[in-house]
C-alpha positions as CSV (number, residue, x, y, z in Angstrom):
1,X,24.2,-31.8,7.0
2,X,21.8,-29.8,9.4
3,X,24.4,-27.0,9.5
4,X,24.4,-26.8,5.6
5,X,19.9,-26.6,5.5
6,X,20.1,-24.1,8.1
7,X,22.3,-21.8,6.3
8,X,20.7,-22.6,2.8
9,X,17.3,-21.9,4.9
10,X,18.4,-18.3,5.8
11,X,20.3,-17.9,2.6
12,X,17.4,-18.9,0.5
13,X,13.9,-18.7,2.5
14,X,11.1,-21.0,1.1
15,X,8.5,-19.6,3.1
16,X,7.0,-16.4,2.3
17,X,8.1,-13.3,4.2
18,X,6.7,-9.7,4.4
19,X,8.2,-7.0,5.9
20,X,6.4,-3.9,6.5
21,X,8.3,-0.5,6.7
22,X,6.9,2.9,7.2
23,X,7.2,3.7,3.1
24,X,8.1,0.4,1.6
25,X,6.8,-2.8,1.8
26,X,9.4,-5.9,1.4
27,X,8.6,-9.8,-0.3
28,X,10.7,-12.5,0.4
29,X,10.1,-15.7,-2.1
30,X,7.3,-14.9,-4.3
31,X,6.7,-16.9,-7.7
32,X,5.0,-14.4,-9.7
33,X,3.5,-10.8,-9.8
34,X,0.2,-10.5,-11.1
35,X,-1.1,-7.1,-11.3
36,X,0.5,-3.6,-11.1
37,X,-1.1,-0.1,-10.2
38,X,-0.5,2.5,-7.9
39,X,-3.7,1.3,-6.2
40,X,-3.0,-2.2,-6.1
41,X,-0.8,-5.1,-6.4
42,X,-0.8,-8.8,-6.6
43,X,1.5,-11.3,-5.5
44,X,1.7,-15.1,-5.7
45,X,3.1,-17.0,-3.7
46,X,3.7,-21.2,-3.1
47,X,0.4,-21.2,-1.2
48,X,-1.6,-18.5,-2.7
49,X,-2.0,-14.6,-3.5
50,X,-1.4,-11.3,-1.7
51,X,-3.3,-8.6,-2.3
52,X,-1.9,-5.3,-1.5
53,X,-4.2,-1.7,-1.6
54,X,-2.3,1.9,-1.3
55,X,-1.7,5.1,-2.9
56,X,1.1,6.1,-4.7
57,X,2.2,2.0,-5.0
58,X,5.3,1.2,-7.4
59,X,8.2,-1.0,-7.7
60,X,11.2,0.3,-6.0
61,X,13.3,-2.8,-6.7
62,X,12.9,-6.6,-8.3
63,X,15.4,-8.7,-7.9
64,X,15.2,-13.1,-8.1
65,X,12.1,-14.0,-5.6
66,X,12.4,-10.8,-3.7
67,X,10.3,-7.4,-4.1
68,X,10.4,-4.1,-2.4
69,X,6.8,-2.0,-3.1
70,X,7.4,1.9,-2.5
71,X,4.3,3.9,-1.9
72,X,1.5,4.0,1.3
73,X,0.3,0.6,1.8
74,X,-2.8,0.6,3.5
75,X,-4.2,-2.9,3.5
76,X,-2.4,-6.3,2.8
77,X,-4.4,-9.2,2.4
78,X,-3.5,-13.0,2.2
79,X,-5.2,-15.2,-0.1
């Protein structure tokens, strides 16, 4: 049974994950998006928001509880 959580675990993460790449920025398990500019973007997640400020911000791809943001991300900031 601990084999089967740790594969649902990597199949399906519960914990929030952000991955920060040069031109994209990548959320793993988010409930909800709140706000959408090229300036600014919010997430929620289980245990709160993320605020994220940039130029040029946009969604590249939403798909299920995972988000990529395209665009220069200058300042992310957990809430």
């Amino acid at each position: 049974m601990e084999l089967l959580s740790k594969i649902r675990g990597c199949l399906l993460p519960e914990n929030l994950e952000v991955h920060l790449y040069p031109e994209y920025l990548h959320i793993v398990s988010f409930t909800s998006i709140g706000e959408i500019s090229t300036e600014k973007m919010i997430v929620r997640h289980q245990n709160g928001i993320l605020q994220i400020k940039g130029k040029n911000l946009s969604l590249a791809k939403l798909l299920g509880d995972e988000v990529l943001i395209k665009g220069c991300v200058e300042q992310i900031e957990f809430r």
